[in-house]
N, C-alpha and C positions, 0 to 999 in steps of 0.2 A: 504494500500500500504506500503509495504516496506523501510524504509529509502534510501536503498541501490537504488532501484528504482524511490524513488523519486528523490534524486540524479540525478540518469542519466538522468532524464524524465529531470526534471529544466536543466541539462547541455545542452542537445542536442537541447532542444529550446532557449538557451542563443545562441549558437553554430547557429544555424539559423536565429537567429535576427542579429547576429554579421554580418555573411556574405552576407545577405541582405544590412546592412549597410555599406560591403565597395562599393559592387556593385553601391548603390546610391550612396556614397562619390567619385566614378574614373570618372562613369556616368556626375555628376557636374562637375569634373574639367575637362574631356575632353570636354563634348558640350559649356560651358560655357566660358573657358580659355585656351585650347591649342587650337580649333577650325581651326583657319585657319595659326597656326605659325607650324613651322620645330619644329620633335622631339626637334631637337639639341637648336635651337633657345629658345625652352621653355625651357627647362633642366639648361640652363646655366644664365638664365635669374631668376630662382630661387632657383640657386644652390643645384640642383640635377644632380642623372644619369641620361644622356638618356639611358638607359637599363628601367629605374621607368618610365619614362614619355609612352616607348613603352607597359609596364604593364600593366599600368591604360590605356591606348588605345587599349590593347587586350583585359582586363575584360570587358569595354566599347561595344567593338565588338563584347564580346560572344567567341572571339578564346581560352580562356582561361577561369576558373571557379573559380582557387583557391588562386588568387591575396590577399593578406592580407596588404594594406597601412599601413606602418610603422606613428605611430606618429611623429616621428620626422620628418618624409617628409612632412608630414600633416603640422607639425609648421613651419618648410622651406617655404614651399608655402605661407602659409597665411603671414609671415613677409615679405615675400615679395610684396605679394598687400597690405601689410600694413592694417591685419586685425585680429581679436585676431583668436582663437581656437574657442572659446564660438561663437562667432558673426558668423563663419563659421557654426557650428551646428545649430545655431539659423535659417542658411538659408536655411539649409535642412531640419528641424526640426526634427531633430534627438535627 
């Protein structure tokens, strides 16, 4: 094989494990933590946009496919349930 191809071959499956993983990462925080609270309510509660909280409740839902969770949101949320980054991984086992 090709370098050039091996290249691609390793990207596009990095590329599909990645999107796999945000799918699980919006999946967790909607069933788990926005669940029964107002876009709004959660957004402001972990200083975010409610534009991100509707995001992660569309990848959730399937209405959407190509949602990409900004880390920074990702560290937003977790400081705010007061939990590291790693410890959030660890719960999805990612």
């Amino acid at each position: 094989m090709r370098s050039f191809d091996r290249i691609f071959l390793l990207s596009l499956i990095l590329f599909c494990r990645m999107a796999n993983s945000n799918k699980i990462i919006c999946t967790y925080i909607a069933k788990e933590w926005i669940r029964d609270q107002s876009n709004r309510s959660f957004a402001n509660e972990h200083n975010i946009d409610e534009s991100t909280v509707r995001k992660i409740l569309e990848l959730y839902l399937g209405k959407i496919n190509d949602y990409r969770i900004p880390v920074i949101t990702l560290l937003k949320i977790c400081e705010s349930r007061e939990i590291t980054l790693s410890d959030f991984f660890k719960k999805l086992e990612l």
